[in-house]
Structures are given as C-alpha cells and as structure tokens.
C-alpha positions as CSV (number, residue, x, y, z in Angstrom):
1,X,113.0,94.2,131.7
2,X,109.5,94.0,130.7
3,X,109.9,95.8,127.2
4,X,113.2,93.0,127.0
5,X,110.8,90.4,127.2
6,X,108.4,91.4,124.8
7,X,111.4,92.2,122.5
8,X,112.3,88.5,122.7
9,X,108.9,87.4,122.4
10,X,108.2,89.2,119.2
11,X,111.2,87.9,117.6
12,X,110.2,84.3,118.3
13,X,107.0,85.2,116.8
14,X,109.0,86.0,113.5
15,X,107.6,89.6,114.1
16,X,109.8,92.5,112.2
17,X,112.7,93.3,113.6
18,X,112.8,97.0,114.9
19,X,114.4,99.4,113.0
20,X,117.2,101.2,115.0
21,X,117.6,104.8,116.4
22,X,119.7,107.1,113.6
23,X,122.2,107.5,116.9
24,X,121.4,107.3,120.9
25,X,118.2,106.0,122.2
26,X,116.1,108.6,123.2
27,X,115.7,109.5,127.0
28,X,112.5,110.4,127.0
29,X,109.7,111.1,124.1
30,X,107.3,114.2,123.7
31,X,104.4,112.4,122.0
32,X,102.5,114.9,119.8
33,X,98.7,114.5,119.0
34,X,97.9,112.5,116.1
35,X,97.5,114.8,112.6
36,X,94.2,113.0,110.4
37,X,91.8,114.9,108.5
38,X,90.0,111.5,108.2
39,X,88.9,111.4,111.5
40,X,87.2,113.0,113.9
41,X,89.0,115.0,116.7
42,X,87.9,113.0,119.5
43,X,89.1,109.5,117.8
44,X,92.4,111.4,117.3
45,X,92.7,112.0,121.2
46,X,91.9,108.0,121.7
47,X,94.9,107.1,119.4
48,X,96.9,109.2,121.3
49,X,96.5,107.4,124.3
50,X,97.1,104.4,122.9
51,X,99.8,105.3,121.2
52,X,101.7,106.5,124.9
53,X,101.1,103.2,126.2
54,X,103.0,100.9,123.5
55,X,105.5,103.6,123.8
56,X,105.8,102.8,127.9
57,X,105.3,99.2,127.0
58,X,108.6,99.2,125.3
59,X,110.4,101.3,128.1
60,X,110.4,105.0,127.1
61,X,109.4,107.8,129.4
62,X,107.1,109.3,127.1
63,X,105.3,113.2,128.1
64,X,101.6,111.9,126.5
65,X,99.8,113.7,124.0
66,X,97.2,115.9,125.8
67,X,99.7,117.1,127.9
68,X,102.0,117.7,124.8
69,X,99.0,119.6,123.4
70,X,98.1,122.0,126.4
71,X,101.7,123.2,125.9
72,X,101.8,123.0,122.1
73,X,98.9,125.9,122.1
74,X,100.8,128.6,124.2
75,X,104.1,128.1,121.9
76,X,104.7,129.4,118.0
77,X,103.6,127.8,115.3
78,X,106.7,126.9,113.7
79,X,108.6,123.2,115.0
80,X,112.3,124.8,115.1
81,X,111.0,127.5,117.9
82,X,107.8,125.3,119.4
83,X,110.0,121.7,119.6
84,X,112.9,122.8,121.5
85,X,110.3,124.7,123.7
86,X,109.0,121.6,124.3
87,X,112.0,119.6,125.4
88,X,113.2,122.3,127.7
89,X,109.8,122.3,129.2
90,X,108.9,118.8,129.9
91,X,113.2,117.7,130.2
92,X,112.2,115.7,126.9
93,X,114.9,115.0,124.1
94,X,113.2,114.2,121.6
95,X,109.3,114.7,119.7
96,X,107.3,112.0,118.3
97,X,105.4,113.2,115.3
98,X,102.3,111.1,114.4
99,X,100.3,111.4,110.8
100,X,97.6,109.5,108.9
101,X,96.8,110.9,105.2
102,X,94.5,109.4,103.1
103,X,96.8,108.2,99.9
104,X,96.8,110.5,96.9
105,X,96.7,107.8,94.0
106,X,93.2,105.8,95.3
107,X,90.2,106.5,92.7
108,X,86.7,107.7,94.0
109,X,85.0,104.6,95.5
110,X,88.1,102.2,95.5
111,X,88.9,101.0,99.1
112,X,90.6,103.6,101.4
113,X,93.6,103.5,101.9
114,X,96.1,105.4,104.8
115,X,99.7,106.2,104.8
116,X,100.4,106.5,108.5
117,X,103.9,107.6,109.4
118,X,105.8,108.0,112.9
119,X,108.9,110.2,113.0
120,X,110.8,111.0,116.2
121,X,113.3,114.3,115.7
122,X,115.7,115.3,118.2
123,X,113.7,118.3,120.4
124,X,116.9,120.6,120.4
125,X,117.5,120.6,117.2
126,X,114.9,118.8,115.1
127,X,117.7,115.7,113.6
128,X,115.8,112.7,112.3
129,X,116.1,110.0,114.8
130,X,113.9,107.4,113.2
131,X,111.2,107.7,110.4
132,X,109.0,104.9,109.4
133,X,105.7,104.8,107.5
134,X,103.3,102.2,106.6
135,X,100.0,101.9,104.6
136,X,96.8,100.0,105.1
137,X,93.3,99.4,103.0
138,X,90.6,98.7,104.1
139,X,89.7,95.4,104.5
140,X,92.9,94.1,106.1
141,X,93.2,91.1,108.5
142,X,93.5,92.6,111.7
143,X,93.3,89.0,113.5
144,X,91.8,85.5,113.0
145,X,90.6,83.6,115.5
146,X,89.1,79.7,115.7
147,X,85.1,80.3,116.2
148,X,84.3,76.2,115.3
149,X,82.6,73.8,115.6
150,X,80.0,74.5,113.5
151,X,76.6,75.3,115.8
152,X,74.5,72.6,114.0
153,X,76.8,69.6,115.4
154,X,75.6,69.4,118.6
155,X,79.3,71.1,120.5
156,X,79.9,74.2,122.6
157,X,80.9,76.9,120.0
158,X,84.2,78.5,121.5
159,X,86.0,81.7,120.5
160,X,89.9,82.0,120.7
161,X,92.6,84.7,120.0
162,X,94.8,80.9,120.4
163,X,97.6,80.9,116.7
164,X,95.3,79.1,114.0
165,X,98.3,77.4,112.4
166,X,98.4,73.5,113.3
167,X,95.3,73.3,114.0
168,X,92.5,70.4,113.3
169,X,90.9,70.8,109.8
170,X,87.6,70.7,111.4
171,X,87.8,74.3,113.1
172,X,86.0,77.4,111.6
173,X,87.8,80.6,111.3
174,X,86.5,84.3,111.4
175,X,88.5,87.3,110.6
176,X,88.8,90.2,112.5
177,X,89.1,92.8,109.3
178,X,90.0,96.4,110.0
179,X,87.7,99.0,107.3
180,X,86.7,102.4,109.4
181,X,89.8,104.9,109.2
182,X,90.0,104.9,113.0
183,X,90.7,101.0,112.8
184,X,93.3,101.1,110.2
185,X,95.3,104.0,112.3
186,X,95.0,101.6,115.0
187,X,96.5,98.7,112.6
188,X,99.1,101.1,111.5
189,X,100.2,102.3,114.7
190,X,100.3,99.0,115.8
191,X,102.6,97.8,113.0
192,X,104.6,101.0,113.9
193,X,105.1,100.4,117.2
194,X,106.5,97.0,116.7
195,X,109.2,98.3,114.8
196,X,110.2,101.3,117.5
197,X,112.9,99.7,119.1
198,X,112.5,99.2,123.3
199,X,114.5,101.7,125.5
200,X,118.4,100.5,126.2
201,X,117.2,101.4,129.9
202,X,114.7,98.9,130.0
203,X,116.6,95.9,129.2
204,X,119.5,96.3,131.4
C-alpha cells in the first residue's frame, strides 16, 4: 500500500511515469553491487544500499547487494552459470544489474558526465525484463530550496525543501547542484528508480 501511495503521489507531482516490466512483475530482486570505475569501492557499497531501499520503498523483496556479493565470489564468472545460481540460492527471480560509465564522447576538461543504466534479467534464464539508462553532468540541479530573506533586512533567515513555484518574489533561492561522481550516481539512481515500476503485491 505504501509503494501505491507514493505511486500516486509521484504522478500528481507530474513525475515520469514508470516504465513497465517486459512481462510479470518480478517476485523478488537479487540486487548486484554497483559496477564504476569512477569511484571508489567503498562509495560503490553506500550506493548499494541505497539503492535496496528505493527498491523496498516501492514493494519488491529485494536480496541486497553485499549479500548478493558474498555469494557472487564463490560462483563462475560468467552471468548464464553465476545468475541462475543466484536465483536458486536466495529463491530470487530475477538480478538487478547496476552500472555507471563515464561517457565516451566528453573532451579532456569538459564537465563529467555518467551514463548510469539499471537492467533487471530474468535469474533463470537471463530475459530482459526492463532496461533503462540515464545520463548526468556535472553541475545538475539536484534541488532548490527558498534560503530568503536576505540576512541584511533585519528577518530570521529560514531554509526549506517547501516547492519554490508560487512563491513571493522576495524569497532567495539556492541550488543544491550535484558535481562529484558519487553524487551524480546518486541523481541517476534516483531518476532510475522513479521509473521502476512498484510491486503489483504492494498495491493490492
């Protein structure tokens, strides 16, 4: 019901619509550890986490990442024997395959730039059940929030994640901008995850 609600709630927001499962929602989701040579390893195991919990926040039953991994090291290399190993092992159906690569076509000293993608294949036999990608710069809004009225005016500053649209012409704004690599996963995922459609479970 919970993942319903914030379905609902995102749509009134005029937030993108999720893009559907290519066939039946999944039961439940191996989440694999995040693959980014810009980043270091221990950033990589934050995202992770993060990334489990907007999957739960939508309704899957997700197996998270550093468990995912233990297991991943004991298995073979290759997806088509180590994925199906997977599903048998923790009753999962399907793998959730997260990536961040730096894109090819930036020039030395231009802004980076990311192409994260999430694909989720079918553990048994590897089908494509959804595949989206998105790419951030750095320097990308995160947020803005209202920071007025000025200091020098004699008010209380204040500080609000409140929407800035409607708002009096007298407030100050400050952007929230995202620019380290471990920030723009974070955007990306983000974005992501808002179009991962919520468990059919969780809104009955």
């Amino acid at each position: 019901m919970r993942a319903l609600i914030l379905f609902l709630l995102a749509a009134c927001a005029g937030a993108p619509a999720p893009v559907a499962f290519d066939g039946p929602s999944p039961e439940r989701i191996a989440v694999l550890p995040l693959v980014a040579a810009a980043i270091e390893p221990d950033a990589c195991r934050a995202r992770d986490v993060v990334a489990s919990e907007r999957l739960e926040a939508l309704g899957h039953r997700v197996v998270p990442a550093a468990v995912v991994a233990s297991a991943r090291a004991s298995l073979p290399a290759a997806r088509e024997s180590a994925y199906p190993a997977l599903g048998r092992t923790f009753d999962a159906d399907a793998v959730l395959e997260r990536s961040a690569d730096v894109a090819s076509s930036i020039d030395q000293g231009a802004p980076l730039v990311l192409v994260v993608r999430w694909r989720i294949l079918r553990a048994a036999s590897l089908a494509p059940l959804w595949d989206q990608s998105t790419t951030v710069r750095a320097g990308e809004i995160v947020a803005e929030h209202l920071t007025g009225p000025d200091p020098g005016d004699g008010r209380e500053p204040y500080f609000t994640d409140a929407p800035i649209h409607g708002r009096g012409l007298g407030e100050h704004r400050s952007a929230e901008r995202a620019n380290t690599p471990l920030e723009l996963i974070d955007l990306a995922e983000r974005r992501l995850a808002a179009r991962l459609p919520p468990s059919i479970g969780s809104m009955r």
